[in-house]
N, CA, C and O atoms as CSV, one atom per row, in Angstrom:
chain,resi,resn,atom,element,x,y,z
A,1,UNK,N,N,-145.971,105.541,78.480
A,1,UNK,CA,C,-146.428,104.809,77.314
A,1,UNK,C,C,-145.535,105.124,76.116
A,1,UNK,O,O,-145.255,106.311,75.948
A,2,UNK,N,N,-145.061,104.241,75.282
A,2,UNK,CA,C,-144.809,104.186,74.429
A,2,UNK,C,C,-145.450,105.013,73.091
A,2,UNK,O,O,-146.681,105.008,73.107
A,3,UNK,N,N,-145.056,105.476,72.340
A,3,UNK,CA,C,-145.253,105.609,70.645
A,3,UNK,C,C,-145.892,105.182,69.970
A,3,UNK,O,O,-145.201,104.334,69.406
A,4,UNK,N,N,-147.352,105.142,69.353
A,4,UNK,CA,C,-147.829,104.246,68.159
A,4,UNK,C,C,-147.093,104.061,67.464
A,4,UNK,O,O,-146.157,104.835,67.663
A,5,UNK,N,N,-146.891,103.313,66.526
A,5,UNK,CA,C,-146.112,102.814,65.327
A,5,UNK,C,C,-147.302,103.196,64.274
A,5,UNK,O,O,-148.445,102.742,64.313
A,6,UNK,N,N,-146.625,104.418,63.029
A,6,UNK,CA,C,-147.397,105.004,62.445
A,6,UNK,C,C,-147.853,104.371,60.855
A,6,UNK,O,O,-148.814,104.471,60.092
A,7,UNK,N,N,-146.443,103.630,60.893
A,7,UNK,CA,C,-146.036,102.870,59.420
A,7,UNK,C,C,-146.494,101.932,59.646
A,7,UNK,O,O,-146.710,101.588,60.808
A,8,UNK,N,N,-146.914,100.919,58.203
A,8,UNK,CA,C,-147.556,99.723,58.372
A,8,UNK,C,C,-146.383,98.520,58.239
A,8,UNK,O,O,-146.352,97.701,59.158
A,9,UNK,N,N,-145.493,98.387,57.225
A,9,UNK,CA,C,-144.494,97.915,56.713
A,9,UNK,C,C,-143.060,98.843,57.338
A,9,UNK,O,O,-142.958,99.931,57.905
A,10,UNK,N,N,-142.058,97.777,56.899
A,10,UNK,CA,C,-141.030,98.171,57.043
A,10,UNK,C,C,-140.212,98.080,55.743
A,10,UNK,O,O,-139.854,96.992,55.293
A,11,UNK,N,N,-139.809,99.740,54.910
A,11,UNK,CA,C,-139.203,100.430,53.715
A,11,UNK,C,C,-137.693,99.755,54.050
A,11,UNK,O,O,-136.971,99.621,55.038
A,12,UNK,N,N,-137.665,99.440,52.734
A,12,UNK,CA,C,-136.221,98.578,52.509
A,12,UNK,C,C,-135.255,100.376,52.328
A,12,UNK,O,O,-135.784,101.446,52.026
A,13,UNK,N,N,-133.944,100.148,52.604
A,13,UNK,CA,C,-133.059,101.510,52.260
A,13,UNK,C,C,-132.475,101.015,51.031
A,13,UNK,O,O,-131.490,101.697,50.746
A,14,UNK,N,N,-132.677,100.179,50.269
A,14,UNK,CA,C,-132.538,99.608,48.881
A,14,UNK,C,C,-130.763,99.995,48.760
A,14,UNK,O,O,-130.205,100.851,48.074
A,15,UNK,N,N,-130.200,98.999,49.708
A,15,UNK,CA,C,-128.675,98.737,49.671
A,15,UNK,C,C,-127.818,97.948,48.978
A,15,UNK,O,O,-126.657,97.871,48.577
A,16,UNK,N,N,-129.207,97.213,49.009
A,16,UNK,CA,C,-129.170,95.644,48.422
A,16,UNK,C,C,-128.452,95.316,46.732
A,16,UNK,O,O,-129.101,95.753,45.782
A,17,UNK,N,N,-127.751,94.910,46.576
A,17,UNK,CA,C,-127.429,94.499,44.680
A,17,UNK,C,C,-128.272,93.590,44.028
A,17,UNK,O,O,-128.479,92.530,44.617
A,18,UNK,N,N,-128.752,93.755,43.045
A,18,UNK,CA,C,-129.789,92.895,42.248
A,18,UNK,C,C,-129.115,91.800,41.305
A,18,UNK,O,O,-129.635,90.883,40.670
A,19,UNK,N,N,-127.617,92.251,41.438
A,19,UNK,CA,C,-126.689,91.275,40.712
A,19,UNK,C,C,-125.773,90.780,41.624
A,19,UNK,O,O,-125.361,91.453,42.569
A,20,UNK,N,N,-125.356,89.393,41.345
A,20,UNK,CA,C,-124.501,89.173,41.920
A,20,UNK,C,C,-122.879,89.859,41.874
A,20,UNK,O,O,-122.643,90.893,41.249
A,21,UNK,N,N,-122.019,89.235,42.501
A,21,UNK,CA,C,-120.300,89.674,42.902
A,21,UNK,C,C,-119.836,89.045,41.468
A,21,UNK,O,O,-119.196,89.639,40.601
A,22,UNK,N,N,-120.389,87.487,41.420
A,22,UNK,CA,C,-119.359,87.015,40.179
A,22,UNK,C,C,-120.107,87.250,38.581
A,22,UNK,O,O,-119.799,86.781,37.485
A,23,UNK,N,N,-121.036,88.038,38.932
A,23,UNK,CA,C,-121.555,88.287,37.392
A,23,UNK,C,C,-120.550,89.694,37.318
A,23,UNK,O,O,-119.472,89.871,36.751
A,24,UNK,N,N,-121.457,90.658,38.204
A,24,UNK,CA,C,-120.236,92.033,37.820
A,24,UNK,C,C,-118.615,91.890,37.765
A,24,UNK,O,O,-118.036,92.688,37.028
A,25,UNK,N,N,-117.787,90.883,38.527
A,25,UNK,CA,C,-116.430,90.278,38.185
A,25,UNK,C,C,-116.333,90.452,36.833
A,25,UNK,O,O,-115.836,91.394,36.215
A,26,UNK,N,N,-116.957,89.258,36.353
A,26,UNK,CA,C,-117.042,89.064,34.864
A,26,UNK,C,C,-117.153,90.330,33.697
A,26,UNK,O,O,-116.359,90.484,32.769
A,27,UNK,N,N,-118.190,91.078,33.954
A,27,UNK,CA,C,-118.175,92.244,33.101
A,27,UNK,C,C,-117.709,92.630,32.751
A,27,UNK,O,O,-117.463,92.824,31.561
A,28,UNK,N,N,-116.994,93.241,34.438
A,28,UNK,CA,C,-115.176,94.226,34.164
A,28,UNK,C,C,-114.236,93.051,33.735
A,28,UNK,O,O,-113.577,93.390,32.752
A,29,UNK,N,N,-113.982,91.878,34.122
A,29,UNK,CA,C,-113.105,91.633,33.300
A,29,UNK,C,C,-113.064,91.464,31.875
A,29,UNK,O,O,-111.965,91.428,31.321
A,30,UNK,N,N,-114.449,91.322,31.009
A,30,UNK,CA,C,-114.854,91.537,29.463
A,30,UNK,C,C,-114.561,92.920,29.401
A,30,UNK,O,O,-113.787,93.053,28.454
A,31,UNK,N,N,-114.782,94.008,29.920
A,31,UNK,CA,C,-114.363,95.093,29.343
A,31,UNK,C,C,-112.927,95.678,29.950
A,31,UNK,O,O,-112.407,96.669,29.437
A,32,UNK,N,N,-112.455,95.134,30.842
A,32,UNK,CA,C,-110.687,95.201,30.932
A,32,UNK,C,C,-109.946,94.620,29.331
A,32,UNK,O,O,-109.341,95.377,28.572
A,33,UNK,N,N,-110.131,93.390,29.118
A,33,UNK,CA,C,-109.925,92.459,27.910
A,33,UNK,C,C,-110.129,93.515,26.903
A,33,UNK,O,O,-109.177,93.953,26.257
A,34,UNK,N,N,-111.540,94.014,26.719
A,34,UNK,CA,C,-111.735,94.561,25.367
A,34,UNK,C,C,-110.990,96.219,24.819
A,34,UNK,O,O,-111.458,97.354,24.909
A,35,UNK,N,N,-109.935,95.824,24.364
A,35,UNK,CA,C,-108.841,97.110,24.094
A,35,UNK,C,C,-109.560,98.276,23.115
A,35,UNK,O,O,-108.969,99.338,22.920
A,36,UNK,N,N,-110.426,98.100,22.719
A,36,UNK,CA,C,-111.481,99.026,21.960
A,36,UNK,C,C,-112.029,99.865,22.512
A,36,UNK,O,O,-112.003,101.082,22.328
A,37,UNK,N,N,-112.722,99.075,23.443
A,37,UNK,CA,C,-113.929,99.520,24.390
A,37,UNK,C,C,-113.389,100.503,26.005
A,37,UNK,O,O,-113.922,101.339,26.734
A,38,UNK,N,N,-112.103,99.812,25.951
A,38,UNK,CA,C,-110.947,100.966,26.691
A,38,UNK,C,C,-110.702,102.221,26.631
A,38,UNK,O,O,-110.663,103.196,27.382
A,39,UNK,N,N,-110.489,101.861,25.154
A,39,UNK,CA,C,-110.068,103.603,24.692
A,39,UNK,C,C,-111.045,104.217,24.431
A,39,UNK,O,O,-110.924,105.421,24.654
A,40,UNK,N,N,-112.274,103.813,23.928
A,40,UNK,CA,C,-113.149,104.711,23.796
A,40,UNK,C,C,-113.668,105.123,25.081
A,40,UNK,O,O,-114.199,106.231,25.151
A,41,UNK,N,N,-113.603,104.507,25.943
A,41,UNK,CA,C,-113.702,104.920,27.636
A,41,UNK,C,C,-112.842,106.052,28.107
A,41,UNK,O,O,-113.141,106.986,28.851
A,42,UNK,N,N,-111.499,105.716,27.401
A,42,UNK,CA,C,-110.493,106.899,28.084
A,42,UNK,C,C,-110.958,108.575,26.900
A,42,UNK,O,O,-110.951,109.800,27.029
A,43,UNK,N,N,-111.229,107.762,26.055
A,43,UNK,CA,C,-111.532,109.091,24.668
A,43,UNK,C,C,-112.531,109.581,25.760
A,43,UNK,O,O,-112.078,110.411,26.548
A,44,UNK,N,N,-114.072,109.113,25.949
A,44,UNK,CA,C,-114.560,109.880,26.519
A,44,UNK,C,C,-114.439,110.202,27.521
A,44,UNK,O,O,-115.242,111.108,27.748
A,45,UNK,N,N,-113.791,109.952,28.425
A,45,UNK,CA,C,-112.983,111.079,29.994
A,45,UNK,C,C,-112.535,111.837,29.491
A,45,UNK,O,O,-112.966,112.956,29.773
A,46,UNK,N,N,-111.363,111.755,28.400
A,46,UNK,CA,C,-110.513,112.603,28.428
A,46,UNK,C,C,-110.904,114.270,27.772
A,46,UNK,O,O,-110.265,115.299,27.988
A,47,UNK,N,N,-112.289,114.092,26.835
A,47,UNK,CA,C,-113.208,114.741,26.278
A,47,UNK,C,C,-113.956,115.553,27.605
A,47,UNK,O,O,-114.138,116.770,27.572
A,48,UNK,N,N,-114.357,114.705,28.766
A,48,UNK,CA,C,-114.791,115.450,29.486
A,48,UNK,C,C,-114.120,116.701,30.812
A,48,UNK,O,O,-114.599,117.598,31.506
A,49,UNK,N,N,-112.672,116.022,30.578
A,49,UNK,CA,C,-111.613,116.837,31.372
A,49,UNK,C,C,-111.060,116.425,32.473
A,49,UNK,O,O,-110.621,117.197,33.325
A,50,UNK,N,N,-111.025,114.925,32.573
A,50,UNK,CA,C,-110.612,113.746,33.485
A,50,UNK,C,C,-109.236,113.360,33.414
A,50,UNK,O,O,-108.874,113.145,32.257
A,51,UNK,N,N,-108.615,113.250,34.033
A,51,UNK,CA,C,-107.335,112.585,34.484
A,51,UNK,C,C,-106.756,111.544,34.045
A,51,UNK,O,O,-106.124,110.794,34.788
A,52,UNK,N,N,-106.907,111.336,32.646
A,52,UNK,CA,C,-106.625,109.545,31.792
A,52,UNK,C,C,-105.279,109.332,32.091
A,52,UNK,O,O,-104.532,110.230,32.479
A,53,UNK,N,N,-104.933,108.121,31.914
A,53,UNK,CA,C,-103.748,107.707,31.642
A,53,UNK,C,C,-103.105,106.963,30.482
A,53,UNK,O,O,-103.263,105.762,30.698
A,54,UNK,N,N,-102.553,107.128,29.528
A,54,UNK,CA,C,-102.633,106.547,28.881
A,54,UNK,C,C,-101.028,105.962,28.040
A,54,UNK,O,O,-100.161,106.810,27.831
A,55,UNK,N,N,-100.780,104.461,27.614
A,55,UNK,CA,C,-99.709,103.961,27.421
A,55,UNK,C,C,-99.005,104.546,25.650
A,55,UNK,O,O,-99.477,104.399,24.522
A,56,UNK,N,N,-98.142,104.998,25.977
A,56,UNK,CA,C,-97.202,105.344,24.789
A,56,UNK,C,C,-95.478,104.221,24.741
A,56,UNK,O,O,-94.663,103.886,25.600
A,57,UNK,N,N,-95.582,104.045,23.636
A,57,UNK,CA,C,-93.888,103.414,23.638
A,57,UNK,C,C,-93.825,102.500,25.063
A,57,UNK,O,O,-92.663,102.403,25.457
A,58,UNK,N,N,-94.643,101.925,25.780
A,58,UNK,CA,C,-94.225,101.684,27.427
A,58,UNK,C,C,-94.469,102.012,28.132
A,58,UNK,O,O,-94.800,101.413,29.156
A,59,UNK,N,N,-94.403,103.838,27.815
A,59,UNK,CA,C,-94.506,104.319,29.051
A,59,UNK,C,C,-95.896,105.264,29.341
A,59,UNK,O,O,-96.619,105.810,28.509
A,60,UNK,N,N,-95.987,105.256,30.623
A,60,UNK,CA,C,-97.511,105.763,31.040
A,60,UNK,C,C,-97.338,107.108,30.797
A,60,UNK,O,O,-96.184,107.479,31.012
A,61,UNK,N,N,-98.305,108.196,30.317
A,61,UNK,CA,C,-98.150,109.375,30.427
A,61,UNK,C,C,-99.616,109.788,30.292
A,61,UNK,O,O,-100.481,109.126,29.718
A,62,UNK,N,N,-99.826,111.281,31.056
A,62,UNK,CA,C,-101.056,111.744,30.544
A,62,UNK,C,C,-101.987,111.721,29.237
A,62,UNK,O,O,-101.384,111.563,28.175
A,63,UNK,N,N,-103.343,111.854,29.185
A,63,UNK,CA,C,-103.564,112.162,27.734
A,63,UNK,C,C,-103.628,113.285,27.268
A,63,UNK,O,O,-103.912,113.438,26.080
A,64,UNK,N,N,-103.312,114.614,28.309
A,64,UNK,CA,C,-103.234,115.184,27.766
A,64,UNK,C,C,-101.871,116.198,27.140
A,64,UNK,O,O,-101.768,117.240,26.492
A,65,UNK,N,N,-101.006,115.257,27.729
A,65,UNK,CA,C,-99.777,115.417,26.924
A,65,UNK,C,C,-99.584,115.089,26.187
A,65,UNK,O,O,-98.713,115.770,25.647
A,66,UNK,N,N,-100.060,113.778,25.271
A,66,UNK,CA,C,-100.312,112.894,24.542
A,66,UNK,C,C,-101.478,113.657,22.994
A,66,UNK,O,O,-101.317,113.732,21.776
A,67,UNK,N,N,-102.219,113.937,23.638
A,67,UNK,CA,C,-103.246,114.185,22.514
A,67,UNK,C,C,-103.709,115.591,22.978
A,67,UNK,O,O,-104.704,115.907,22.325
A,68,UNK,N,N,-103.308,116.660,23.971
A,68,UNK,CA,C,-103.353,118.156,23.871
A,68,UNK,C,C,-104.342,118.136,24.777
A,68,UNK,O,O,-104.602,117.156,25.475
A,69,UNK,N,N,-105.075,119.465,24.814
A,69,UNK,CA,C,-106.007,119.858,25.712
A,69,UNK,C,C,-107.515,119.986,25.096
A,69,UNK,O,O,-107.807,121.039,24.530
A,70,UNK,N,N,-108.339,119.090,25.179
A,70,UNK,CA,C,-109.552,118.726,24.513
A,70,UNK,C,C,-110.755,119.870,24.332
A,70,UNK,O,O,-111.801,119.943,23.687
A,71,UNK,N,N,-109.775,121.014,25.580
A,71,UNK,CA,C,-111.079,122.199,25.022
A,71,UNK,C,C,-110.820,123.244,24.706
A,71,UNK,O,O,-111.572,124.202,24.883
A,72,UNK,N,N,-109.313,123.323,23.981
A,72,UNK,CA,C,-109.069,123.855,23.154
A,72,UNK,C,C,-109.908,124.520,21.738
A,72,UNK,O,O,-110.518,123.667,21.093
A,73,UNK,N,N,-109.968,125.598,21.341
A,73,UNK,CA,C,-110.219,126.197,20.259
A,73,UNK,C,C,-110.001,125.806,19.091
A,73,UNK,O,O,-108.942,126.379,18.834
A,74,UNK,N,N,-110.297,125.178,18.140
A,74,UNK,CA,C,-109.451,124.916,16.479
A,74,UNK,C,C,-109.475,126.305,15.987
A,74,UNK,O,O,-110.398,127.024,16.369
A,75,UNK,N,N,-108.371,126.886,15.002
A,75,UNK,CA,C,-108.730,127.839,14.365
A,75,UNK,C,C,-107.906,126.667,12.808
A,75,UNK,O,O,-107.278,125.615,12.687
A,76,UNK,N,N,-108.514,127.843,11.884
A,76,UNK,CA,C,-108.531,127.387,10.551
A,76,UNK,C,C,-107.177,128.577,9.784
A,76,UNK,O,O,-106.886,128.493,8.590
């Protein structure tokens, strides 16, 4: 004999997206576009100790060659 079946329903594994492909497309490409909303993206990685990249004169270089090491000490 078989197993009772103990459950009444069958639990979704909630894989599922509640948004579509061409809405989230869209998003990132509004915030690719928005050059503001970029950098303040890379400001805060780079604040948290992340790997930015960021454009100088052309050329790509770290940020933190660029703007130092963010957890650095100030002294006065």
């Amino acid at each position: 004999m078989g197993r009772k079946r103990t459950r009444k329903s069958r639990k979704s594994k909630g894989s599922m997206n509640s948004i579509s492909k061409t809405t989230l497309r869209s998003m990132r490409a509004d915030n690719k576009n928005d050059i503001m909303r970029t950098m303040l993206n890379k400001l805060d990685a780079w604040k948290k100790g992340k790997n930015v990249i960021v454009n100088e004169d052309g050329v790509r270089k770290k940020a933190n060659d660029v703007w130092g090491n963010p957890h650095r000490k100030f002294k006065i």
